[in-house]
N, C-alpha and C positions, 0 to 999 in steps of 0.2 A: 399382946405386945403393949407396953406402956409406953404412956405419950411420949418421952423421952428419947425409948427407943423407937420410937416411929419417925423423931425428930432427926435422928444422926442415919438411920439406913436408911430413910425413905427421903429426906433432903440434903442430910452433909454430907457424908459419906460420893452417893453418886453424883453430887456437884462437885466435890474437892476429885473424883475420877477422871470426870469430864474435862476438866480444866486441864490435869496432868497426861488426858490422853492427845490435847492439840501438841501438846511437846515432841511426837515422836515427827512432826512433820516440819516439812523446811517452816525456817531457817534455821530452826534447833535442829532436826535430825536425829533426836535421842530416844530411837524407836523404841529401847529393852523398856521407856515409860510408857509409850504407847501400849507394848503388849502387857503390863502386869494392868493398866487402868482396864483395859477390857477383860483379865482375868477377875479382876473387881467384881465388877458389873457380872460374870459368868455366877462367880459368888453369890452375890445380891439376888440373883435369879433363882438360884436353884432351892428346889422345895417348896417356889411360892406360887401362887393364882396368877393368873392370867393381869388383874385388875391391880395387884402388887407389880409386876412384872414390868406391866406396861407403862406402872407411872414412875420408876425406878430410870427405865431405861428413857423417857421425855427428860427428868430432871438431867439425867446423863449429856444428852444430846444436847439439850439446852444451851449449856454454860458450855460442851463441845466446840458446840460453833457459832457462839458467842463472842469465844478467846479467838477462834479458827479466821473469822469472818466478818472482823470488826474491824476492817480495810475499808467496808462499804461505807464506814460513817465516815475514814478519809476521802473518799472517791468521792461523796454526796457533801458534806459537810465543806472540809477543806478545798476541795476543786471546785464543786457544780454551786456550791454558794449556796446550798441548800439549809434551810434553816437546821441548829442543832436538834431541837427539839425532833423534828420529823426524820433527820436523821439518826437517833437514837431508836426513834420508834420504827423507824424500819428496820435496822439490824435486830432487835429486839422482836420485831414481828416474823421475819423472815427464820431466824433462828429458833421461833415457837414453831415455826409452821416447819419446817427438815425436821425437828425433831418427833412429829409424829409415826415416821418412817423407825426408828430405831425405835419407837413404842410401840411400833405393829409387832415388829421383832420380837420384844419382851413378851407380847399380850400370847406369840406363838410360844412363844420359852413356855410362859407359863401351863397352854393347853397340853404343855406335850412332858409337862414335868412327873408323870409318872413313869414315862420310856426309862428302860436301864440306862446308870450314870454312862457307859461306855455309848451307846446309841445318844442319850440327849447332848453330852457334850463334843461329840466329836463328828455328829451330823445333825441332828435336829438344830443345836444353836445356831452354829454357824450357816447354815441354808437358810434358814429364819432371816439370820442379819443378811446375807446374800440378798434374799429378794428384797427385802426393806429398801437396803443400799440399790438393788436393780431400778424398782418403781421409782425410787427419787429423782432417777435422772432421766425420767421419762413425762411424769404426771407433768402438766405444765408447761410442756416443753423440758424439762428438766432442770434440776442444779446438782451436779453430780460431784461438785465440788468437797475436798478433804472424805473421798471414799479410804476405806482403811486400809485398801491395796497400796495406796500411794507411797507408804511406809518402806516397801519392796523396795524402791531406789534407792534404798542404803541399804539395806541387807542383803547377803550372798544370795542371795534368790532370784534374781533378775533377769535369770536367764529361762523362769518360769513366765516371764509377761507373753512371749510369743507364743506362747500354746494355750496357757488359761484368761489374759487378759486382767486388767487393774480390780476386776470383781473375782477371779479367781483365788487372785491374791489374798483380797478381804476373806475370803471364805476361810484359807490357808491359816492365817494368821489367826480366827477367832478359833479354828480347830488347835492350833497353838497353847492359845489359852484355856479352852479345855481341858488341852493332855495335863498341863499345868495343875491345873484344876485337879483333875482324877490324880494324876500323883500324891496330891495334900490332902485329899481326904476322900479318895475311893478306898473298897476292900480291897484283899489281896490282888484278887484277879484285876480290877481295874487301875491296877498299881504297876503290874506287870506290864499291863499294854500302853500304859504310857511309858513307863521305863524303856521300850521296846521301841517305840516309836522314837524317844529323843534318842538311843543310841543308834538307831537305821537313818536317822534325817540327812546326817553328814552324806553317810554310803548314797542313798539316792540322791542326791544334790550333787553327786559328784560323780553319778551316772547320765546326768540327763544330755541327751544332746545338746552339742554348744548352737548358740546362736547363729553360730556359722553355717550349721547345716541346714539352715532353712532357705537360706538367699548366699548370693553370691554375686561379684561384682559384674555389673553391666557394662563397664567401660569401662577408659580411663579417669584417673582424679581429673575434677575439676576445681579452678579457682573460686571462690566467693570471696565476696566480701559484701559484709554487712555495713548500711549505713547511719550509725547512730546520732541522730541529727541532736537531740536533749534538750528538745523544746520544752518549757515546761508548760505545765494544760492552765496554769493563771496568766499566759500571755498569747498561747495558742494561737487563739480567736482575734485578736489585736489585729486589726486588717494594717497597723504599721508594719507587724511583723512576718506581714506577709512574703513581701520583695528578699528580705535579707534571707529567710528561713528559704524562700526559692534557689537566690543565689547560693546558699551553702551547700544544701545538696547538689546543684549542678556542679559546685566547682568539684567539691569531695569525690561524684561521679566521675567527674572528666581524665581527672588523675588518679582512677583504677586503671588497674591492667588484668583486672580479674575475669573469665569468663561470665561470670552470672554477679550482679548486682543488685543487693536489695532494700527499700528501702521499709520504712515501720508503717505499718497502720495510717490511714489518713496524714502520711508524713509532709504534706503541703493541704492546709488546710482551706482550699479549694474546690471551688470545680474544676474538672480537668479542662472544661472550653474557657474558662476564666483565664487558665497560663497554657493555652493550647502552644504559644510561639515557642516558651523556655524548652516544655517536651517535646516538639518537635526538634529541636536543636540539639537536644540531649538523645533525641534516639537517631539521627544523621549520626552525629559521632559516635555512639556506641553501635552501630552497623557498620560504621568506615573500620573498627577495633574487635569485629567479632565478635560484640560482647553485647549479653539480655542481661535487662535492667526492669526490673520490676518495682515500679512505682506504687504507692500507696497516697490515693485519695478518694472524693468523692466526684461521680461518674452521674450524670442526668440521662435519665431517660432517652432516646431519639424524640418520642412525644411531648418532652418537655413536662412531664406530670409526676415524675419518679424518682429520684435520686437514690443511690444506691454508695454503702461503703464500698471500692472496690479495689482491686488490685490488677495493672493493665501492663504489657509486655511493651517495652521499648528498647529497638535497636534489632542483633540480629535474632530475633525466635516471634514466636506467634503464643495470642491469647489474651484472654480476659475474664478475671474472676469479678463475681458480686458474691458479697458475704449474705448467709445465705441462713445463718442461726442467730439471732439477733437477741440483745441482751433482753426480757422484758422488763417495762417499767423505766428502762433506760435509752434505748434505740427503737420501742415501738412499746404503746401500749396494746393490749391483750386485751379484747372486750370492747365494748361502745364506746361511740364520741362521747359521750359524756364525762367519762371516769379520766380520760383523756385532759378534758377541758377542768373539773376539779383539780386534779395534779396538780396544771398549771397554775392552776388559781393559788395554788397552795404553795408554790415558789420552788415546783418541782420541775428543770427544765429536764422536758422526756423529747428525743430526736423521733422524728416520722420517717424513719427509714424505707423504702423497700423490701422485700424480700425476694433473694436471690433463689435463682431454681436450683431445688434437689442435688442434682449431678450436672457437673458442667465441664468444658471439656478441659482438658489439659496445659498446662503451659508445656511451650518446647523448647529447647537449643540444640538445635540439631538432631537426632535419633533419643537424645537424653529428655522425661517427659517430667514434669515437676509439678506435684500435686499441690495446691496451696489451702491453708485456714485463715482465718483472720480473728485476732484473741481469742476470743470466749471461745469458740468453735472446736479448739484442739480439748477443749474437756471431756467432750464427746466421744469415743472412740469409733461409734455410729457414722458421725461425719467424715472420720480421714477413712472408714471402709469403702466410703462408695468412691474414691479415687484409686483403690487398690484392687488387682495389683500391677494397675498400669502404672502406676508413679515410681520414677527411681530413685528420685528425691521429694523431700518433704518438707515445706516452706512453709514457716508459721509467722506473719507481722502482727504487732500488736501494739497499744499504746499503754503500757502499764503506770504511764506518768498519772493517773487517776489513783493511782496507789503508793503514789513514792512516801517515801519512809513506813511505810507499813509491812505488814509479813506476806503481801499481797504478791508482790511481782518474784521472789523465792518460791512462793508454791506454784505459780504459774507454769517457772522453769520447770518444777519438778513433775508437773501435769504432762508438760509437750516432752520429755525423757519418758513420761510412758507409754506414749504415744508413739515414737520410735519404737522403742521397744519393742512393744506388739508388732508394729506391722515389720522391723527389718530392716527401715530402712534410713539413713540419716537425715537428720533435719538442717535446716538452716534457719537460727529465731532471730526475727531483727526486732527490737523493743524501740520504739521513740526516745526513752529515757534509760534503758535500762528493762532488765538482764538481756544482750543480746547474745548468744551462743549459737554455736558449732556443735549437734551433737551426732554422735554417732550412732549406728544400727542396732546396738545394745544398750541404751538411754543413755552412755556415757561422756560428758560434758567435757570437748578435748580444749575447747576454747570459748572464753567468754568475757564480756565485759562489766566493769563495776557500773555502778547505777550512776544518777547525774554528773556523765562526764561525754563530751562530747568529741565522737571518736569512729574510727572505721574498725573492725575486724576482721581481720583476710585470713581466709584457711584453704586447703585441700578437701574435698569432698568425693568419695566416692558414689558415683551412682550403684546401685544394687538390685536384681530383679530377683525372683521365685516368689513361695508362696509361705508361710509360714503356720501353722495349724489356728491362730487366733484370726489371721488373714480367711482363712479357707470358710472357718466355720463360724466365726463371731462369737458370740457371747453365750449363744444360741446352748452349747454343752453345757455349761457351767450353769445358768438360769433354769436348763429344763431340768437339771439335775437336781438343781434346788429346791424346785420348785415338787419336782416327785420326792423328794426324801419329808416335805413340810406335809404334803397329801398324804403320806402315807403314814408320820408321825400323828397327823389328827385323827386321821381313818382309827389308828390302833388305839388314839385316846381313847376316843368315844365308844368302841367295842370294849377297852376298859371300863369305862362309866358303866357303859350298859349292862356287864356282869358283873359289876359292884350292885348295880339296884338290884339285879336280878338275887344274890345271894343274901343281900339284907331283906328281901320281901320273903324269901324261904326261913331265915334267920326269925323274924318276925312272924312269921308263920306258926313254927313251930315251939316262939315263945307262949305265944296265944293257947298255942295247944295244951302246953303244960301247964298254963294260967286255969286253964278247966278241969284238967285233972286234977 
């Protein structure tokens, strides 16, 4: 290959992909680009090495989530006052480092690219990017952030989250591109079976069980409303701002008549013993009205040695969350005091969080049990399984004001819709500044509020119990499955290899032989 063309497939090409594959996801939504840049990259892959493959699929991923994920230098830069420079380099850093997860991927394309076109593109790839996309949101703690299932919350497919989950979906979609694929330039027969396949996709998609059959309502509607208080995170901290941002949300609470009340993420930015008198006044009144009000601050230790983000019940229900997946590098560092103590040197301010236990119990309002996350946490699908499937509702606060005007707090939304999704069940999102929503048990968004405006949102909510197959079984089918289609694609590589050496040493053989005669 000449330099030239080494230049345009092996760097322009899978950057100008990368770039056009962030567009399938909020705020644009314009998924049919998401799927042909990964047909791209299917392209780019086939036919080559492992060592081609994989740095094909890095350059991809790169400038991915570059475009994807360059909110962090609002959030660092813009809010936390973090110098530019160290905010560049850390989106910069962080987006080299995810994208070695999609070059595992390629490096597997490539071992397995002798398998027939129908076997590598419509199982070997896409299980390949499956586990890639699996480990990333695990290695680390995880950033599972812009998985390519996410895309599903705009296409007719959605009603696939509750059985195969946000990584099934990726799987779905990279088989998508495939069929694609084999269409444009398989033989007969692997033309046929893609043919076959986009004309059968409608029929099975419009056989699958609705979402309804999985779960079913637990009681009656319940009132919420959300409390969007749109503090912004440049005056947050301002201990002037402290009394007023207090008083707004009690007053805002006081004149609900909703059963449940919620407010955002460290929405009094406090300790809870700091304003113990205002919430005690606010939870008298909302017990004298029937009505649980779930607060959002910071919660110390009994020991006095720990503080915690947390989320605490006031008025008529019981309970109390600690957030329990914390950002790293942002709510705790990961690793020794030391690296700790650098950051800060470096004008990186990093929160000493605690860390909240595993499973913790429930919030209640009467017989109705309300499982909660708090931001980052609903990314996880891992996290809202172990509240399922006691929870009949699903409560996400968050403070996405670290993101305002960026493409940050849209895909957030489009995160906790899949979250829903999966398990069944509706959510309640209260955001600080924005996006706060109402979403229902099929990720569908029945209400919600624009970004810095400061405002209440009241809806009906249905609680809902059963069990839904992604509930039941987690992630666990779709990972094991990928993962034996990747073992069995290598297995057959290498029994390839080994009778390619085997027939050139015979080959060789019997050239030698006729070299003597």
């Amino acid at each position: 290959m000449s330099a030239w063309r080494r230049i345009v497939f092996d760097w322009l090409v899978p950057a100008a992909l990368g770039g056009v594959a962030t567009l399938g996801f909020a705020p644009y939504n314009l998924y049919p680009l998401t799927l042909l840049a990964v047909l791209g990259l299917v392209a780019l892959w086939r036919g080559h090495g492992p060592v081609r493959c994989a740095w094909r699929g890095f350059v991809f991923a790169s400038v991915h989530f570059a475009t994807g994920v360059y909110w962090i230098y609002v959030a660092m830069h813009g809010h936390a006052g973090v110098p530019a420079a160290l905010a560049v380099l850390s989106v910069g850093g962080l987006s080299v480092y995810l994208a070695f997860y999609p070059a595992l991927a390629g490096a597997l394309a490539g071992l397995m690219r002798r398998l027939p076109l129908t076997l590598w593109a419509l199982l070997a790839v896409p299980a390949a990017w499956t586990i890639g996309e699996w480990l990333r949101g695990w290695v680390f703690t995880g950033f599972d952030w812009l998985a390519l299932g996410y895309i599903g919350t705009e296409i007719p497919v959605n009603g696939l989250a509750p059985i195969i989950g946000v990584h099934g979906l990726s799987f779905l979609v990279m088989a998508a591109a495939g069929t694609l694929y084999m269409l444009y330039v398989g033989r007969v027969p692997a033309r046929l079976v893609a043919l076959v396949l986009i004309l059968a996709t409608p029929v099975l998609l419009w056989c699958l069980p609705p979402a309804v059959h999985w779960t079913h309502p637990a009681g009656p509607a319940m009132k919420a409303t959300v409390v969007q208080g749109n503090t912004q995170q440049s005056e947050k901290w301002d201990p002037a701002t402290l009394a007023p941002t207090m008083a707004g949300y009690e007053r805002m609470t006081e004149t609900s008549d909703a059963d449940l009340v919620v407010w955002p993420e460290v929405a009094i930015p406090a300790l809870a013993q700091r304003v113990a008198t205002p919430l005690r006044r606010i939870s008298r009144q909302a017990a004298a009205n029937d009505q649980l009000v779930l607060a959002g601050l910071l919660r110390l230790d009994p020991d006095g040695q720990r503080y915690y983000n947390s989320l605490i019940a006031l008025g008529a229900g019981r309970g109390e969350y600690h957030k329990r997946h914390l950002v790293p590098f942002g709510e705790y560092v990961p690793g020794p005091k030391w690296l700790g103590a650098l950051l800060d040197g470096m004008g990186a301010p990093i929160g000493g969080l605690a860390i909240g236990e595993r499973v913790q119990p429930l919030f209640y309002k009467g017989d109705i049990a309300l499982g909660a996350s708090i931001c980052f946490e609903d990314v996880f699908s891992r996290n809202i399984l172990t509240e399922m499937p006691r929870a009949n509702i699903l409560v996400n606060v968050t403070n996405d004001a670290w993101f305002a005007g960026s493409n940050g707090p849209p895909q957030h939304l489009q995160i906790a819709r899949m979250r829903a999704a999966e398990m069944g069940r509706p959510m309640v999102r209260a955001a600080n500044t924005g996006i706060s929503a109402h979403i229902d048990f099929t990720g569908r968004v029945f209400a919600r509020t624009d970004e810095d405006v400061r405002t209440r949102l009241t809806g009906m909510v249905v609680p809902r119990e059963g069990v839904t197959p992604f509930v039941r079984y987690g992630e666990t089918p779709v990972v094991a499955g990928s993962g034996t289609i990747v073992l069995l694609g290598l297995l057959s590589a290498a029994a390839g290899a080994l009778r390619r050496r085997g027939q050139n040493r015979v080959a060789d053989r019997r050239r030698a032989l006729a070299g003597r005669v």
